[in-house]
C-alpha positions as CSV (number, residue, x, y, z in Angstrom):
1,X,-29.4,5.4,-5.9
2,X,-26.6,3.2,-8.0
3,X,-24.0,2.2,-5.3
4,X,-24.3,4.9,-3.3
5,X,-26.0,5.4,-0.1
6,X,-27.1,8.1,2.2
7,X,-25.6,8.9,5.9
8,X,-27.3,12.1,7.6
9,X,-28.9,13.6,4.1
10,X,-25.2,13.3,2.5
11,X,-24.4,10.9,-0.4
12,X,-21.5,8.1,0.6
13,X,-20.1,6.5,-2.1
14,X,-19.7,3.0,-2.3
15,X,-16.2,1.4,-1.7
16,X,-13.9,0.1,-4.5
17,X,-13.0,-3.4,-3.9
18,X,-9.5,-4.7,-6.3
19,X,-9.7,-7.0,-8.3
20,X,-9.4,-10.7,-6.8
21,X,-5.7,-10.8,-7.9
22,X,-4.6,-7.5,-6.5
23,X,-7.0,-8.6,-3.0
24,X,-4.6,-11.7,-2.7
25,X,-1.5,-10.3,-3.5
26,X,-2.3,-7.6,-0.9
27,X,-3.3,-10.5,1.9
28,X,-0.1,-12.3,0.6
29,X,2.5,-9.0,1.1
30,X,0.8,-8.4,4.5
31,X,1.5,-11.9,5.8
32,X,4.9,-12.0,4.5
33,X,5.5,-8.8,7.1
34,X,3.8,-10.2,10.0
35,X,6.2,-13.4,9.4
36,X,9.5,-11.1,8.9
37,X,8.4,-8.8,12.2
38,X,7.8,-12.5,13.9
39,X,11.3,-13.5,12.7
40,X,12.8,-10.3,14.0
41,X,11.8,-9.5,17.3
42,X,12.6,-6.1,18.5
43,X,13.0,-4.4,14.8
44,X,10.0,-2.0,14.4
45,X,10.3,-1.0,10.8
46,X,12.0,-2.6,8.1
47,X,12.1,-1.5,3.8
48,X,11.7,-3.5,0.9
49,X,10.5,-3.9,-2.3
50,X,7.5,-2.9,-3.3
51,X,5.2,-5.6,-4.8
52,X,2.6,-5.8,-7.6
53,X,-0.8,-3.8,-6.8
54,X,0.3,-3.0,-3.2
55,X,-0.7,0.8,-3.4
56,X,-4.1,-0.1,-5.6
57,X,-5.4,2.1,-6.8
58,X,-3.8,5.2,-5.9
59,X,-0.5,4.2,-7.0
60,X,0.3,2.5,-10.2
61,X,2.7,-0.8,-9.5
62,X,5.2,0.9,-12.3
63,X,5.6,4.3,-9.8
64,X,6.1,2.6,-6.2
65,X,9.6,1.5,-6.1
66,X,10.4,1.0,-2.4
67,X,8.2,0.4,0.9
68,X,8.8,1.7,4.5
69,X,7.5,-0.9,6.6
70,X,7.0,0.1,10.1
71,X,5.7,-2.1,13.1
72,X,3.4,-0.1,15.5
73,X,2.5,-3.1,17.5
74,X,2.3,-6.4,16.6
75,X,-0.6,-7.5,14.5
76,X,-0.4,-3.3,13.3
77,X,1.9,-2.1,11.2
78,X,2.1,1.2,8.6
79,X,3.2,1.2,4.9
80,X,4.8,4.3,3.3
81,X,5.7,3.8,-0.2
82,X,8.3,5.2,-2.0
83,X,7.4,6.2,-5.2
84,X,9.2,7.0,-8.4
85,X,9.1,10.9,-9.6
86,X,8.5,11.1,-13.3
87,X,10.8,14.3,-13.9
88,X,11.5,15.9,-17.6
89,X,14.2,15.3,-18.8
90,X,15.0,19.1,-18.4
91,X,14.8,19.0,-14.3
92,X,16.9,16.0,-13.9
93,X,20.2,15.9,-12.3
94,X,23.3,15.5,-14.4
């Protein structure tokens, strides 16, 4: 069966797990927001850079300029990135 596996008669593919780097950047970017929601008491969302392999792999770390950072409840927050739209030169604003 390769890495799949079966649920109810349907095929479930296995997860995709980053690489190591991409894993600790991740765990790195998401304690740096706990820290700044600590440090900030009553601020629910907050936006900042984005940072390398934060969106892996649906995003590239090229397209994501900008994440929304919003605090549900503490120990639970949301990321929204912002990406960057790859427009021909045609469609672009002058």
């Amino acid at each position: 069966m390769g890495r799949e596996r079966r649920q109810r008669g349907r095929r479930i593919p296995a997860p995709i797990t980053p690489p190591p780097e991409v894993s600790a950047a991740i765990d790195r970017i998401s304690e740096n927001d706990r820290e700044w929601f600590e440090r900030h008491p009553g601020v629910d969302e907050r936006i900042r850079l984005a940072a390398y392999g934060e969106f892996w792999p649906t995003f590239d770390s090229a397209s994501v300029l900008y994440v929304i950072v919003m605090q549900v409840r503490p120990g639970f927050r949301l990321r929204v990135p912002v990406i960057r739209l790859h427009l021909p030169e045609s469609d672009r604003v002058q």
